[in-house]
C-alpha positions in Angstrom: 11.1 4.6 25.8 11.3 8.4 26.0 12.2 8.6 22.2 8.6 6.6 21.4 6.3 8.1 23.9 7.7 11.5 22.2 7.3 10.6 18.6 3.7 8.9 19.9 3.0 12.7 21.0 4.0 14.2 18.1 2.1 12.2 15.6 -1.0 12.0 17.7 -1.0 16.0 17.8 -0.6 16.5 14.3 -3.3 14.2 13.2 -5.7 15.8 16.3 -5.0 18.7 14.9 -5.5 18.0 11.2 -9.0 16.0 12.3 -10.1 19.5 13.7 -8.9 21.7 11.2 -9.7 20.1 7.7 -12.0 17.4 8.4 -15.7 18.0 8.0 -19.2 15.6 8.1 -19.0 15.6 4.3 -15.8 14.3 3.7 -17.0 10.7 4.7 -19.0 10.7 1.5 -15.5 10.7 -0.8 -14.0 7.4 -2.1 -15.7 3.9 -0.4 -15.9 5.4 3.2 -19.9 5.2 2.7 -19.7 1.4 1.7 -17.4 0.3 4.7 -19.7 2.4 7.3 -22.8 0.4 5.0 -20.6 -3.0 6.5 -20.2 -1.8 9.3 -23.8 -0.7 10.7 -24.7 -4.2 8.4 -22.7 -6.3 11.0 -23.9 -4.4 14.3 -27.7 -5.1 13.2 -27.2 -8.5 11.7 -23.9 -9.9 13.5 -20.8 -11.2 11.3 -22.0 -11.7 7.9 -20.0 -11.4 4.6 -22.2 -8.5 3.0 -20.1 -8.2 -0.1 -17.5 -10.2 -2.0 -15.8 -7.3 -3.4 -14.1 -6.4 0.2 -13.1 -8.3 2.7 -14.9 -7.8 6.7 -11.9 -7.3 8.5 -12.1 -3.2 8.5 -16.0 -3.4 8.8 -15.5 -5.6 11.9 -12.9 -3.3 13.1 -15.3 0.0 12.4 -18.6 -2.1 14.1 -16.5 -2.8 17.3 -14.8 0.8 17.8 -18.9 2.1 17.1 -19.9 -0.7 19.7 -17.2 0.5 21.9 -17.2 4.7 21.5 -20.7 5.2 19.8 -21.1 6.3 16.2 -19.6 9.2 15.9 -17.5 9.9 13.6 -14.8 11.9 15.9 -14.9 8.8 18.0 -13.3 6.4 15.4 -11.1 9.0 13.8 -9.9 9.3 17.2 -8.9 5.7 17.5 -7.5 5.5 13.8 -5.1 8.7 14.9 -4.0 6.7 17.9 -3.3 3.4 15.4 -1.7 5.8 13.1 0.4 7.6 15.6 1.6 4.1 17.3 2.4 3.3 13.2 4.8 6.1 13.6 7.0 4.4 16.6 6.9 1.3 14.9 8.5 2.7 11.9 11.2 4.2 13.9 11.3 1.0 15.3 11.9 -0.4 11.8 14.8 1.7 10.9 16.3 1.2 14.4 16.2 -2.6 13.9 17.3 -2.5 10.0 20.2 0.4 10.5 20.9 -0.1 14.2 20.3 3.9 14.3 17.6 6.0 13.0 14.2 5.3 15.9 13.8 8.9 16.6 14.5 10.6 13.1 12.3 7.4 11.3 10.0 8.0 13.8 9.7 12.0 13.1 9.0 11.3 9.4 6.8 8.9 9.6 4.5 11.7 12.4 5.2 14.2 9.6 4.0 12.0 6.6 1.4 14.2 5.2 0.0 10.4 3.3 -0.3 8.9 6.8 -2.3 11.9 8.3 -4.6 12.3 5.3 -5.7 8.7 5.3 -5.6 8.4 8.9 -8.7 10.7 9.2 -10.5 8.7 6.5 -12.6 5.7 6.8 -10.8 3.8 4.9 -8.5 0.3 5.1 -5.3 2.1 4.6 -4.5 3.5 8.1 -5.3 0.0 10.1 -4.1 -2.2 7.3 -0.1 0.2 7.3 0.1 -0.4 11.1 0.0 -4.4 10.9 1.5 -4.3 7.6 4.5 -2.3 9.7 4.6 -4.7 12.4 4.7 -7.8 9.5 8.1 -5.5 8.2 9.3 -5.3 11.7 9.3 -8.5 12.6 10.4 -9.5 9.0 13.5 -8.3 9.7 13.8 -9.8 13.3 13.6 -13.0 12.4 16.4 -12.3 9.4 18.7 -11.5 12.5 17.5 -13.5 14.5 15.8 -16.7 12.8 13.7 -17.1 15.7 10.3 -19.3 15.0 8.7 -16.7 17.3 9.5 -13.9 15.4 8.4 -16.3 12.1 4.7 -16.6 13.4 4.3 -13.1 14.2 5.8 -11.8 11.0 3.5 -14.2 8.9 0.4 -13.1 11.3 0.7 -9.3 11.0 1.2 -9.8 7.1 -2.1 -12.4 7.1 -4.3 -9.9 9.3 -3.1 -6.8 7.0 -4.7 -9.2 4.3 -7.7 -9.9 6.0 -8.0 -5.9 6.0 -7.0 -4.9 2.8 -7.1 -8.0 -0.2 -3.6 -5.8 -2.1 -1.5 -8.1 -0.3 -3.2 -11.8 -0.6 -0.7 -12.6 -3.1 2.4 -11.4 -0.8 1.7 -14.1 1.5 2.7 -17.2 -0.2 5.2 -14.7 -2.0 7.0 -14.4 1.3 6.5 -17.6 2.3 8.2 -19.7 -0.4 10.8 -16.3 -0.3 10.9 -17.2 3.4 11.6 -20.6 2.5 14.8 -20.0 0.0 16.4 -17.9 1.9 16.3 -20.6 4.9 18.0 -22.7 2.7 20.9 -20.3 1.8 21.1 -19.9 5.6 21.9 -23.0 6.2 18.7 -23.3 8.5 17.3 -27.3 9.2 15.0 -28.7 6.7 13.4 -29.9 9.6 12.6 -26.5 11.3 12.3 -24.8 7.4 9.1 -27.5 7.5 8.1 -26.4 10.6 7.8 -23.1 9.9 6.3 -23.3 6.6 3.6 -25.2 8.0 3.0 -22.8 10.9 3.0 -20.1 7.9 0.1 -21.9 6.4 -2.0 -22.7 9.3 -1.8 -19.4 10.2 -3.2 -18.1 6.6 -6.1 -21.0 7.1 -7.2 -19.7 10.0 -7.3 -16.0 9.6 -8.4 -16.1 6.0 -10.2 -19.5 6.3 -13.6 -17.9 6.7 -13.4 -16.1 4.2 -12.6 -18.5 1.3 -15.0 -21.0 3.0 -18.1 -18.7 2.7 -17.3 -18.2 -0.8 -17.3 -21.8 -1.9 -20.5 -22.5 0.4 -22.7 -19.1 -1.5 -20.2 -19.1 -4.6 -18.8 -21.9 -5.8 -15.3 -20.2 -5.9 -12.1 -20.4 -3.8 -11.5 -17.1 -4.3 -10.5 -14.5 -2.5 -12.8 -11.2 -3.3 -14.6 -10.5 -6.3 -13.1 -7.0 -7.5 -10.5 -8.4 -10.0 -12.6 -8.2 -12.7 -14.0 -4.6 -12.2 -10.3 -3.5 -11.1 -9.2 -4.8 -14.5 -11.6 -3.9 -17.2 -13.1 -0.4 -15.5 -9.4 0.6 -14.2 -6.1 -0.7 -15.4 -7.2 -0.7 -19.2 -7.6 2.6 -19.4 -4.5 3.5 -17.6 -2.8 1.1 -19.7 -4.0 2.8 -22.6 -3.5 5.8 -22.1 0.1 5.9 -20.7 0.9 3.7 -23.8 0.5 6.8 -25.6 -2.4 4.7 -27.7 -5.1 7.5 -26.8 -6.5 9.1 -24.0 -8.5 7.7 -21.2 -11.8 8.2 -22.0 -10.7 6.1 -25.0 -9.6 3.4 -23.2 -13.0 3.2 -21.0 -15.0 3.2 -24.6 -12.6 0.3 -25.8 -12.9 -1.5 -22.5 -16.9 -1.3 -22.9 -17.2 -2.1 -26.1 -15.1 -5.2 -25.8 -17.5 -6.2 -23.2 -20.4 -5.3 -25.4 -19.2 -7.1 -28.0 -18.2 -10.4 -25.9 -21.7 -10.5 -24.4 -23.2 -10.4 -27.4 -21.1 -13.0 -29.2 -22.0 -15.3 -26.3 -25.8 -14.2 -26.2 -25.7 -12.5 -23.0 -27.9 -9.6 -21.8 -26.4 -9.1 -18.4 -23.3 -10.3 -16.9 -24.2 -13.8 -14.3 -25.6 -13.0 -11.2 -22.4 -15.0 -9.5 -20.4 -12.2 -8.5 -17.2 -13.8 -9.2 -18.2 -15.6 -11.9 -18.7 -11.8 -13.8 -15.7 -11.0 -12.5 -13.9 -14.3 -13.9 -15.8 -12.5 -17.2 -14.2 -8.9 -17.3 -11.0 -10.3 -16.3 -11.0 -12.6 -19.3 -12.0 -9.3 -21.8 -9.1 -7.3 -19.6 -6.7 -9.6 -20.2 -7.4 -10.3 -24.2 -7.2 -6.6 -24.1 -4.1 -5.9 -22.7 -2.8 -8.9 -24.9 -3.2 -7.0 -27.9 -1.6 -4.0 -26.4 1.5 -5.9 -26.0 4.3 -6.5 -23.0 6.5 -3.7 -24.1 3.2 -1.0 -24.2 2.5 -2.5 -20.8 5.6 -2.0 -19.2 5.6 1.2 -20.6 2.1 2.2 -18.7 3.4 0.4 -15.5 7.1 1.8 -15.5 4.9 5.5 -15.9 2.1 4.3 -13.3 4.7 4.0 -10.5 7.0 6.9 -11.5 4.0 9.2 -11.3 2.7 7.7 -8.0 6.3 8.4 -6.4 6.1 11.8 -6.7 2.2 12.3 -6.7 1.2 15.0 -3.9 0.1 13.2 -1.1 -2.1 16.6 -0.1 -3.8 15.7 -3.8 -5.8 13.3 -1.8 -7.1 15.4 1.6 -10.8 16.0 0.9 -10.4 19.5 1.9 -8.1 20.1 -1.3 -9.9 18.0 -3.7 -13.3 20.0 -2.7 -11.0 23.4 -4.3 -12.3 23.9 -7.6 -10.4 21.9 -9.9 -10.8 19.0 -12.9 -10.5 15.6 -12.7 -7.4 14.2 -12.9 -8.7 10.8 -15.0 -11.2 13.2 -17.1 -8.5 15.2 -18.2 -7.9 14.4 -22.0 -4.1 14.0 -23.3 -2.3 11.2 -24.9 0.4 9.8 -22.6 1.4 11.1 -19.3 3.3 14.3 -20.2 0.2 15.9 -22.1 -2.2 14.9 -19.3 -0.2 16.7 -16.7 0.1 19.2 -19.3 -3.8 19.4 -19.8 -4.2 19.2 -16.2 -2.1 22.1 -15.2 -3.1 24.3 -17.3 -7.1 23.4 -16.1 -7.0 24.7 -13.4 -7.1 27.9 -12.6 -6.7 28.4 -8.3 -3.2 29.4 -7.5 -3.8 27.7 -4.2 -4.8 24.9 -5.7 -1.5 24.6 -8.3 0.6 25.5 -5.2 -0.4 23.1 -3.4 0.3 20.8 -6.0 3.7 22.3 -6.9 4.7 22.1 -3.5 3.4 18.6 -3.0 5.2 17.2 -5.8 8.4 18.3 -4.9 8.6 17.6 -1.7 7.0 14.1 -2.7 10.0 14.0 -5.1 12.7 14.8 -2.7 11.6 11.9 -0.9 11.5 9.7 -3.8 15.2 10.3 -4.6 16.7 10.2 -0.8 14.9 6.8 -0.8 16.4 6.2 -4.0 19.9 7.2 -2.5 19.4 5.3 0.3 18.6 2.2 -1.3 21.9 2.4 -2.8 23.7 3.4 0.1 22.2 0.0 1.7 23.0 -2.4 -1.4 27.0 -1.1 -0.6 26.8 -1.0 3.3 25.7 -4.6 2.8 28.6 -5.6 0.5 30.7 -3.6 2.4 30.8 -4.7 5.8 29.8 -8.3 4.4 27.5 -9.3 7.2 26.1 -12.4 5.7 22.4 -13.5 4.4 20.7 -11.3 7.3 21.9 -8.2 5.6 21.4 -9.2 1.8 17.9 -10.4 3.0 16.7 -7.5 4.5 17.7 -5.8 1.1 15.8 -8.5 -1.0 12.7 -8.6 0.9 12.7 -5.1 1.0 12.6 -4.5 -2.8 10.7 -7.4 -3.0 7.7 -5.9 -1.2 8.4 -2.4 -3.4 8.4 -5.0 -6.6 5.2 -6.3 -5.5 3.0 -3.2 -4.6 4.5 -1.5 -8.0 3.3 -4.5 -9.6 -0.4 -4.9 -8.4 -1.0 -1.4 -8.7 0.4 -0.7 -12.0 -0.6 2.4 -13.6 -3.5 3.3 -11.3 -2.6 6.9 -10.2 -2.5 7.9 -6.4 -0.6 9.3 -4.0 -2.4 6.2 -0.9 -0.9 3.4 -3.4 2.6 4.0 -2.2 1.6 4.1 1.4 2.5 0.5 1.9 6.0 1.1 1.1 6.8 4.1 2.7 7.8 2.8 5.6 10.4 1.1 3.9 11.4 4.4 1.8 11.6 6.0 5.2 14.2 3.7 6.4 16.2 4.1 3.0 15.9 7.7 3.8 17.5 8.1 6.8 20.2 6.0 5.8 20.9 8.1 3.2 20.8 10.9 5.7 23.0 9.5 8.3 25.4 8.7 5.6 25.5 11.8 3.9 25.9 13.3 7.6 29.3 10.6 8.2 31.0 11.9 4.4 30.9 15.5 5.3 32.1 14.5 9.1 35.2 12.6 7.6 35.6 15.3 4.3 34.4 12.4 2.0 36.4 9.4 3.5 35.0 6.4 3.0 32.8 4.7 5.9 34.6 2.0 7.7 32.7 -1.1 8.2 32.6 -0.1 12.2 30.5 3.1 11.1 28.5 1.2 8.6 25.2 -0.2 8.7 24.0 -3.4 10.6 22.7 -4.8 7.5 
């Protein structure tokens, strides 16, 4: 108890102190913080309504009842997200305890110093809300692989279904997990009577939580679907990325591809504008995205992926404080280059503040550092799991753990950003500090091998 309330105190001071130091009225204005805050105010005046089909309500309910609660200023709700945030911080120490059997305090400590966290915590944005019950949903993930308690089940499948109702990245993890869920049941010998039970209890929980929102868009929309962004996401983002770290051309390239496909598709089908159905244009630009990346071919689009998630691994999470980006520098997209290499090349050499490129320098590496102890660690836990050969629990918590990497490296793809990897950092955090502790146990035994007594729990 004294280990959390200390690392509760540490993060919350930090993030206090960042929200005073670098955060000013004009930094709300960056990225979507203007729409959510449009939701927000849009459900206080005119009660729970779904006011667009490209996000989901769950953040714009949370904002409207922390306004309703502490007023409208903006102080006030970065306040509360720094308190979230800062309880996100125990829970990933809580993570590592439960994973490694060791670690609260030093996981803990990272996770208050995680310069990604801090930034995004003092944003109005879905990341900071939708990490703290996507923690939880890893927390008690790994519970129930211990334990196989139904109790630790529902919760696990309820923090994962409310982190969806927040932030639509993870709809397709649910029934990913579930049927995962299910397998690995069956390769623990579990009941197929209580396997049943469970999965049905998985399912009603998703009904209910995301219920609403499906049924409101078959009532206005015709659809089933979950939000209408795919198509947007697809033809104005991931095809320019895609062509560009292909090495086919530069960005701006890919964007005048990607519009005149669309161009050229609306006039073979004798269309002025796209259909007023939101997801039916979206179903439209995902159609043209898709032929499109088609004809780039799997091997270019592993290619921009494998590059994507590299460069989001060791991308600077300072890159994305508001204070930094208002320095004077260029665009990271605008910059022209073929492939990755010349980009960063192009981009460097752009800009001219030395605080700026320090900044960056210094971000980068230390982002980099991390990236390879998490690396490290995640080999340390594939042979700490054969090693002490503690059954499925200890395989599983291995598999659902690169799972849930896999899955987040796949949505994203080669969409550049340091905020795209916050989802799994809790999870690198945990593979860094077993890398630490077993680093720490070679030198103390003069490179001896770790007996299975001193390994992990997995």
């Amino acid at each position: 108890m004294r280990n959390a309330a200390g690392i509760f105190c540490v993060a919350l001071l930090v993030r206090v102190a960042y929200i005073f130091l670098f955060v000013a009225p004009e930094h709300l204005g960056a990225e979507d913080q203007l729409l959510y805050l449009s939701m927000a105010q849009s459900i206080m005046t005119n009660g729970f309504t779904v006011t667009t089909t490209e996000r989901v309500s769950g953040y714009p309910l949370f904002l409207s009842s922390v306004f309703f609660l502490f007023g409208q200023g903006q102080y006030g709700l970065l306040g509360v997200q720094a308190v979230i945030d800062s309880a996100t911080c125990v829970c990933v120490g809580r993570l590592a305890h439960v994973a490694l059997g060791r670690g609260f305090l030093f996981a803990g400590l990272l996770a208050a110093a995680n310069l990604n966290m801090v930034i995004l915590s003092a944003m109005v944005l879905t990341d900071s809300l939708f990490l703290c019950l996507f923690t939880l949903f890893l927390l008690f993930l790994i519970r129930f692989l211990h334990g196989r308690k139904s109790s630790d089940y529902a919760w696990c499948l309820s923090f994962l279904v409310l982190a969806t109702a927040i932030r639509s990245a993870s709809y397709y993890l649910v029934p990913c997990i579930m049927l995962a869920l299910v397998f690995w049941s069956i390769l623990a010998r579990t009941t197929p009577k209580r396997i049943g039970f469970q999965f049905l209890a998985g399912v009603t929980i998703a009904v209910v939580i995301l219920g609403p929102q499906h049924l409101h868009n078959w009532q206005k929309h015709d659809t089933l679907s979950y939000v209408s962004q795919g198509g947007t996401h697809l033809l104005g983002w991931v095809v320019p990325a895609t062509y560009q770290y292909s090495g086919q051309g530069s960005y701006q390239q890919g964007q005048a591809l990607a519009h005149s496909r669309l161009e050229k598709a609306m006039a073979d089908d004798g269309l002025s504008v796209l259909p007023e159905n939101p997801f039916a244009a979206s179903r439209y630009r995902s159609e043209i995205a898709r032929q499109i990346l088609k004809d780039l071919g799997w091997v270019n689009m592993m290619k921009a992926w494998t590059i994507g998630a590299a460069v989001n691994f060791v991308t600077p999470s300072a890159a994305f404080a508001p204070a930094v980006r208002a320095m004077d520098h260029p665009s990271f997209y605008e910059t022209p280059g073929v492939g990755v290499l010349e980009k960063l090349w192009n981009y460097a050499n752009n800009s001219s503040g030395v605080l700026y490129l320090s900044i960056l320098v210094v971000g980068t590496l230390t982002s980099l550092v991390f990236f390879l102890a998490s690396l490290v660690g995640w080999w340390e836990t594939l042979r700490g799991s054969v090693a002490v050969r503690s059954g499925w629990a200890g395989y599983g918590i291995l598999i659902f753990f690169t799972l849930v990497i896999a899955y987040f490296v796949a949505v994203t793809g080669p969409i550049i950003g340091g905020k795209y990897r916050l989802p799994i950092e809790p999870i690198m955090t945990v593979f860094v500090v077993n890398a630490f502790y077993r680093y720490c146990r070679r030198i103390k035994s003069q490179g001896l091998l770790d007996t299975p007594e001193r390994g992990m729990r997995l």
